[in-house]
C-alpha positions as CSV (number, residue, x, y, z in Angstrom):
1,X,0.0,0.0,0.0
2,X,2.8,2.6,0.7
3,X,4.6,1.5,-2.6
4,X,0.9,2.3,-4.7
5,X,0.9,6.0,-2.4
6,X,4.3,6.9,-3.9
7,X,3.4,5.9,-7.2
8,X,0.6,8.1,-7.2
9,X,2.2,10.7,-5.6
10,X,4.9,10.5,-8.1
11,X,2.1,10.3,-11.5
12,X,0.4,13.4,-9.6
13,X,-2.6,11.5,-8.5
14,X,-2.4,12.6,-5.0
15,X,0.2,15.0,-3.0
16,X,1.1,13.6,0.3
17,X,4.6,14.3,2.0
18,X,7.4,12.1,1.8
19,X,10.7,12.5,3.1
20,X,13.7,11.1,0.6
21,X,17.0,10.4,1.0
22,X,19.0,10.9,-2.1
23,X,21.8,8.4,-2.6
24,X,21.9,9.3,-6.4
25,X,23.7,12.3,-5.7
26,X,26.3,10.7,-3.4
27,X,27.9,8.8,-6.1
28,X,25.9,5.7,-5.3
29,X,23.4,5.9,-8.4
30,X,23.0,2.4,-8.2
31,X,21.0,3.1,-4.8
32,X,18.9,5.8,-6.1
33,X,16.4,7.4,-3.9
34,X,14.9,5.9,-0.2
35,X,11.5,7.6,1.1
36,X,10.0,7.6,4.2
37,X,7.4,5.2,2.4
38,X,10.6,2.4,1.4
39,X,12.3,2.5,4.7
40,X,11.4,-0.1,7.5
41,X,10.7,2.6,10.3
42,X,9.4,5.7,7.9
43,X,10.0,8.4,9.7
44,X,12.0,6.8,12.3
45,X,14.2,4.9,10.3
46,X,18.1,4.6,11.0
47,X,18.5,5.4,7.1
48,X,17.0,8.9,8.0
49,X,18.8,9.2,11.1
50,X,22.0,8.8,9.5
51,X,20.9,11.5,7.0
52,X,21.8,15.4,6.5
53,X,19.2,17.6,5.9
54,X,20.5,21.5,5.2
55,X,24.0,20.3,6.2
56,X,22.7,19.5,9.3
57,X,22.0,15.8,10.5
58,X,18.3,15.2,10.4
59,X,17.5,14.4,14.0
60,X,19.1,17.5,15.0
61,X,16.9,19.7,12.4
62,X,13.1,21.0,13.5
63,X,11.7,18.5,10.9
64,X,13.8,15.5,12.9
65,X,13.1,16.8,16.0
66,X,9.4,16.9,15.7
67,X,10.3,12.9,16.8
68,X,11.5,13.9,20.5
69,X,8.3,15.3,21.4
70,X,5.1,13.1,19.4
71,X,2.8,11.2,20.9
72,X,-1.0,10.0,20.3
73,X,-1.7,13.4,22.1
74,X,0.4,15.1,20.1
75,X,0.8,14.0,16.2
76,X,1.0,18.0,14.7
77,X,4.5,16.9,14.2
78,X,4.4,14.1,12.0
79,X,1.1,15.0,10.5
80,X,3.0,18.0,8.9
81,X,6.2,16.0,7.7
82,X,5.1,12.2,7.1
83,X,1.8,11.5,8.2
84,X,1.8,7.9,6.6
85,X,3.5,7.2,9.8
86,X,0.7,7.9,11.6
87,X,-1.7,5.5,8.9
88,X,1.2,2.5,9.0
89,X,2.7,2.8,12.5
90,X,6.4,4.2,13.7
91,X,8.5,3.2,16.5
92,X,11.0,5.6,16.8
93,X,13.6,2.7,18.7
94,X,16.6,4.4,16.3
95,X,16.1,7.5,17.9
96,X,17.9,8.7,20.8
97,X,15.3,7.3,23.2
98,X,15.9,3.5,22.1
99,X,13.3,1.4,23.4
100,X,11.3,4.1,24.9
101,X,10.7,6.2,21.7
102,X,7.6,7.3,20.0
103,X,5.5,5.1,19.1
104,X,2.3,4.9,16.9
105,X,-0.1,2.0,16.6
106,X,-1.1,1.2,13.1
107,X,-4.5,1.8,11.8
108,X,-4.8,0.1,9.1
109,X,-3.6,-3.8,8.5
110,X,-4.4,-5.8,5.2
111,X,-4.6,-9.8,4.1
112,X,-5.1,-11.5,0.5
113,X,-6.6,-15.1,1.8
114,X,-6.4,-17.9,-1.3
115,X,-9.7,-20.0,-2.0
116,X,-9.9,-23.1,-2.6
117,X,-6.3,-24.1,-2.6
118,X,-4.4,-27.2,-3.9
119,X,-0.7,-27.8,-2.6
120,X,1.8,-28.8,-5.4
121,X,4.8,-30.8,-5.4
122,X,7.9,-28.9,-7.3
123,X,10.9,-31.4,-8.5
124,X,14.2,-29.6,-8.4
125,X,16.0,-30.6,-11.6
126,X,18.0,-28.9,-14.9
127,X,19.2,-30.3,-17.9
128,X,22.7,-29.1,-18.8
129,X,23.2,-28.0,-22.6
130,X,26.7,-28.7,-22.8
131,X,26.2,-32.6,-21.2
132,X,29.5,-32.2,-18.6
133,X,29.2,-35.3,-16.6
134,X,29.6,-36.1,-13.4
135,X,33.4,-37.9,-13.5
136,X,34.7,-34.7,-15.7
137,X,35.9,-32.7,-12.7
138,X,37.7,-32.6,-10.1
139,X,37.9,-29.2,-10.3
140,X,40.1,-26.8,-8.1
141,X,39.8,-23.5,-7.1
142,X,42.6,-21.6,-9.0
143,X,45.4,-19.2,-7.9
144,X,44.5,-15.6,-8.5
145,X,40.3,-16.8,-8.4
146,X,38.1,-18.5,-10.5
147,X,38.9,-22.5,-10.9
148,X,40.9,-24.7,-12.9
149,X,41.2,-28.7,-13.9
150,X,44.8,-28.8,-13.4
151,X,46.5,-29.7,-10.3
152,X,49.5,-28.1,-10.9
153,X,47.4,-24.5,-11.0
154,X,45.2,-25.3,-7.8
155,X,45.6,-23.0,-5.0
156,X,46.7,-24.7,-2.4
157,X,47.3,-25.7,1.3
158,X,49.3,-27.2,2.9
159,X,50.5,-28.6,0.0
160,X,47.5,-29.6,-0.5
161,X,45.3,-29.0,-3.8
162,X,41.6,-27.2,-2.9
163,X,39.0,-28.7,-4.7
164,X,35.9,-26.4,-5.7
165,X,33.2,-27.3,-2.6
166,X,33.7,-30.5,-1.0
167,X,34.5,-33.0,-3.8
168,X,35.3,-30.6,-6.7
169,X,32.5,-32.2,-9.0
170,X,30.8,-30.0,-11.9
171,X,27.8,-29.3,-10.1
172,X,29.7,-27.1,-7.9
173,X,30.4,-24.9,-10.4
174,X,26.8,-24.8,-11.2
175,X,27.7,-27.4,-14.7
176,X,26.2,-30.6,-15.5
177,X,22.7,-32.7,-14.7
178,X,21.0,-32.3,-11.7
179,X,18.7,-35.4,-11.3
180,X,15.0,-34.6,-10.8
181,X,14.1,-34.6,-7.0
182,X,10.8,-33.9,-5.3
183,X,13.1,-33.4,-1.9
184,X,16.2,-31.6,-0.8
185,X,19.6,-34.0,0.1
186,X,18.0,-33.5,3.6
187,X,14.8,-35.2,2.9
188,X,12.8,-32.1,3.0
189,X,10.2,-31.5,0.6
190,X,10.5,-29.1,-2.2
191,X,7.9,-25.8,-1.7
192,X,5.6,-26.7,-4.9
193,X,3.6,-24.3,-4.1
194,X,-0.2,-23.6,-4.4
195,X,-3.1,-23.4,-6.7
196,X,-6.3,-21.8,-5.7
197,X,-9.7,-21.1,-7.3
198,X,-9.3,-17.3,-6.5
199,X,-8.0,-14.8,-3.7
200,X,-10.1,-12.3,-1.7
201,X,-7.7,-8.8,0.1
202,X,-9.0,-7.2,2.4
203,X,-8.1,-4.2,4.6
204,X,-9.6,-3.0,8.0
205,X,-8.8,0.7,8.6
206,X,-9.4,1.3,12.4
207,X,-11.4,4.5,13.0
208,X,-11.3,3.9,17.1
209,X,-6.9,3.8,16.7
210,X,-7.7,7.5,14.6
211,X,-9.7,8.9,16.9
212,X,-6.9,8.7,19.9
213,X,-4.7,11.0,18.0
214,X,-5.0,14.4,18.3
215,X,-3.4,17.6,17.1
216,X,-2.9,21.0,19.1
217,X,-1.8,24.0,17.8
218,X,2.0,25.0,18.5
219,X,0.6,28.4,18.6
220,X,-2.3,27.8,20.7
221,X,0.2,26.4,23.9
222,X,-1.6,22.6,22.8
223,X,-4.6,23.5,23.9
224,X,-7.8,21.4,23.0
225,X,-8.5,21.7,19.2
226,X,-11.6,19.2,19.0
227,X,-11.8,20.6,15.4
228,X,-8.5,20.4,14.3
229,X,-9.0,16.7,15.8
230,X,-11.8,15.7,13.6
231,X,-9.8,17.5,10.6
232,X,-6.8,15.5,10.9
233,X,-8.1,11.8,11.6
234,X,-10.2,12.5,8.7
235,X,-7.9,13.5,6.6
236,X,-5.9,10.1,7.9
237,X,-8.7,7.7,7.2
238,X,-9.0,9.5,3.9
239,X,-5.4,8.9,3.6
240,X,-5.9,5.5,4.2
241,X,-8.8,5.0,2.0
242,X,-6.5,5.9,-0.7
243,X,-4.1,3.1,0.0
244,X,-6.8,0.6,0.2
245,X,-8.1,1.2,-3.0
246,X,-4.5,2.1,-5.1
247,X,-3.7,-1.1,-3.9
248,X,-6.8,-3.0,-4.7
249,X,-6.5,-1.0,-8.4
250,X,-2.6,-2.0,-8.6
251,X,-2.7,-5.7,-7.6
252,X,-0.1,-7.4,-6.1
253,X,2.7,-8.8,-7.4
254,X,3.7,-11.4,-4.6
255,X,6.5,-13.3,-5.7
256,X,7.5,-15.1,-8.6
257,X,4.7,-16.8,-10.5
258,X,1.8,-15.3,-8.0
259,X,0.3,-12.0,-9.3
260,X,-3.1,-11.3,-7.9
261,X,-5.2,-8.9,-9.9
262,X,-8.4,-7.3,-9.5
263,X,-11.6,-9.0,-11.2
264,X,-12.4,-6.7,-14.4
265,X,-15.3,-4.4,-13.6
266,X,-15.2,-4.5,-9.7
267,X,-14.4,-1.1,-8.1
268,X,-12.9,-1.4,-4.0
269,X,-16.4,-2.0,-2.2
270,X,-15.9,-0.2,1.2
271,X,-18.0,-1.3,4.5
272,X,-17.9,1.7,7.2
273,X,-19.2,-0.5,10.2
274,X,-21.0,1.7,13.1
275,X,-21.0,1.4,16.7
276,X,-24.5,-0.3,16.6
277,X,-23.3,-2.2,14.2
278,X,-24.7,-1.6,11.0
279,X,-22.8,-1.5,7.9
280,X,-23.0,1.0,5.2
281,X,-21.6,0.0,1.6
282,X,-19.8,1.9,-0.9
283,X,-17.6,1.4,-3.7
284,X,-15.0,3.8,-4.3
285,X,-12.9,4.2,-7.4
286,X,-9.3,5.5,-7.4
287,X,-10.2,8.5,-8.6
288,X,-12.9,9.1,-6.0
289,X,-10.8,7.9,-3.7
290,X,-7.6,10.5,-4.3
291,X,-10.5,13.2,-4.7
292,X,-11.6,12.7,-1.3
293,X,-8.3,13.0,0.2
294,X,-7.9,16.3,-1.8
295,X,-11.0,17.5,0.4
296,X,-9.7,16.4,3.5
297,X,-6.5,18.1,2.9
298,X,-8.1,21.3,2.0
299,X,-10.6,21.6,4.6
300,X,-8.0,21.0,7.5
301,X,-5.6,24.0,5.6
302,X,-8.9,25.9,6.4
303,X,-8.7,25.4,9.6
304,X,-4.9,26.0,10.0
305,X,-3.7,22.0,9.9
306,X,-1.2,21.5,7.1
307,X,1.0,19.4,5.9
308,X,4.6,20.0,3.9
309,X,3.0,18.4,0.8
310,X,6.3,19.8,-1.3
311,X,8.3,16.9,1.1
312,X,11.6,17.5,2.1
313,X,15.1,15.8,0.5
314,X,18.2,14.8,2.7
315,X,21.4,13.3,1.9
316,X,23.5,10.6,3.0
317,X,26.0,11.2,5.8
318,X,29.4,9.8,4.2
319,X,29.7,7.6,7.3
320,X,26.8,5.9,5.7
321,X,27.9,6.3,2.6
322,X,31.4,4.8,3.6
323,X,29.0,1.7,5.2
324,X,27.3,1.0,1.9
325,X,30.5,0.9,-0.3
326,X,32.0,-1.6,1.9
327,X,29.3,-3.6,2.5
328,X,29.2,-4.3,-1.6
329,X,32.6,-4.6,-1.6
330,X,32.8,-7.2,0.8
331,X,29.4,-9.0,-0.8
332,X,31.5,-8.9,-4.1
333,X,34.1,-10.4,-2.5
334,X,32.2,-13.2,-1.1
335,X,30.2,-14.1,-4.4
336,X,34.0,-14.0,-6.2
337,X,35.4,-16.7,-3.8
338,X,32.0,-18.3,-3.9
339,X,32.2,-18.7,-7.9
């Protein structure tokens, strides 16, 4: 759901803040850009943290700071800079408080449930083109890197020629037949995944979890704002709304092979539950849907109860910069002696 909020914020469907860290500009292209809706703890995250925003590291900035003080009684702060954190849930255990940090309940948790499902069996096999059989090798892993068939070559040991894995044979190198199998060398069953008739998502958004927030006025000494209240959760539960039904419009691409799409036809059908209990039905289309948070939005700016919709852009520390480049250093290093 976050990933279908940036993508509309970034096609202009909506205009929500998000806070991005730019890698691209830091000579790591490769990374490109992380968002408050990418990293693990949004706002909170140590990706943030470890961030400079105006030259200035970003927890020590008034947008970072606005961290140190939020709670459920007062969200102002996080409203204004990444309220998405108050839809999704933060924990702000990165921060200088640890454990004890801010934190914010979710308010809105999803499932896709599969019905009518058939488990599979999945044999593990390959056929090599090139027919290298099993008693071709041993091969050893060669002076300088890489591997070699010759003895003589072989890095060694203890005078002692290394073989490629344990017995130097082709498959180790990722050459030759590998004999179908419906389990592992360890007698465990291959994943052969499942087949099912069709899947039903659904999403609760939790109008009771919005209606503990609140949001004084800075201006006002945090006095009661009952109206600012109502202005905000709406515009959250609008917010939310949003997600539900990009994601519902989007699909879901799961994992390899398993991409769940919505039946042709049928917009998000909404159920707004009462406290007596009676439900009344709606379906909302994405473009009702981003038109409703529009309203929201503008009706709390009425009222004084904005949000930096323009977002704000930090960049890596080189500390963290420093930390990626070694880490891919060291992973290329460990796939090169892995080879």
């Amino acid at each position: 759901m976050e990933a279908c909020l940036l993508e509309a914020h970034r096609d202009g469907k909506i205009s929500i803040p998000v806070v991005t860290v730019d890698f691209a500009s830091s000579a790591l292209p490769e990374v490109g850009n992380i968002t408050s809706l990418d990293a693990p703890h949004r706002l909170a995250d140590a990706i943030l943290r470890d961030s400079l925003l105006g030259g200035k590291s970003f927890r020590d900035t008034d947008v970072g700071r606005v961290l140190d003080t939020a709670s459920v009684t007062n969200a102002t702060g996080v409203f204004e800079v990444c309220p998405t954190a108050l839809v999704f849930g933060l924990w702000d255990s990165a921060g200088p408080r640890g454990g004890l940090g801010t934190k914010f309940a979710r308010t809105l948790v999803g499932e896709v449930v599969a019905i009518n499902i058939a488990k599979g069996a999945r044999p593990s096999s390959r056929l090599d083109p090139l027919g290298i059989q099993l008693g071709a090798g041993p091969a050893y892993k060669a002076e300088g890197g890489g591997w070699t068939l010759d003895e003589a070559k072989a890095l060694k040991e203890k005078g002692k020629a290394l073989k490629v894995g344990k017995d130097g044979k082709p498959s180790e190198l990722n050459h030759g037949n590998v004999t179908p199998s419906l389990k592992s060398d360890k007698g465990v069953a291959h994943h052969g995944g499942v087949t099912f008739g069709y899947a039903r998502q659904s999403a609760v958004l939790s109008l009771v979890a919005l209606r503990r927030l609140r949001f004084p006025s800075s201006s006002a000494g945090g006095a009661p704002a009952p109206e600012r209240d109502l202005a905000g959760r709406t515009v959250l539960a609008a917010l939310g709304l949003a997600a539900i039904v990009l994601n519902t419009a989007m699909g879901n691409d799961l994992r390899s092979r398993c991409l769940l799409v919505q039946e042709v036809g049928v917009p998000a059908h909404v159920e707004i539950l009462g406290s007596d209990g009676v439900a009344t039905s709606v379906d909302l289309s994405v473009t009702a849907a981003c038109a409703l948070l529009k309203e929201a939005v503008d009706a709390a700016a009425k009222i004084g109860l904005s949000w930096h919709a323009a977002g704000h852009t930090l960049t890596p520390k080189p500390e963290l910069v420093e930390l990626v480049r070694r880490s891919r250093t060291i992973a290329l290093s460990t796939s090169s002696d892995e080879s």
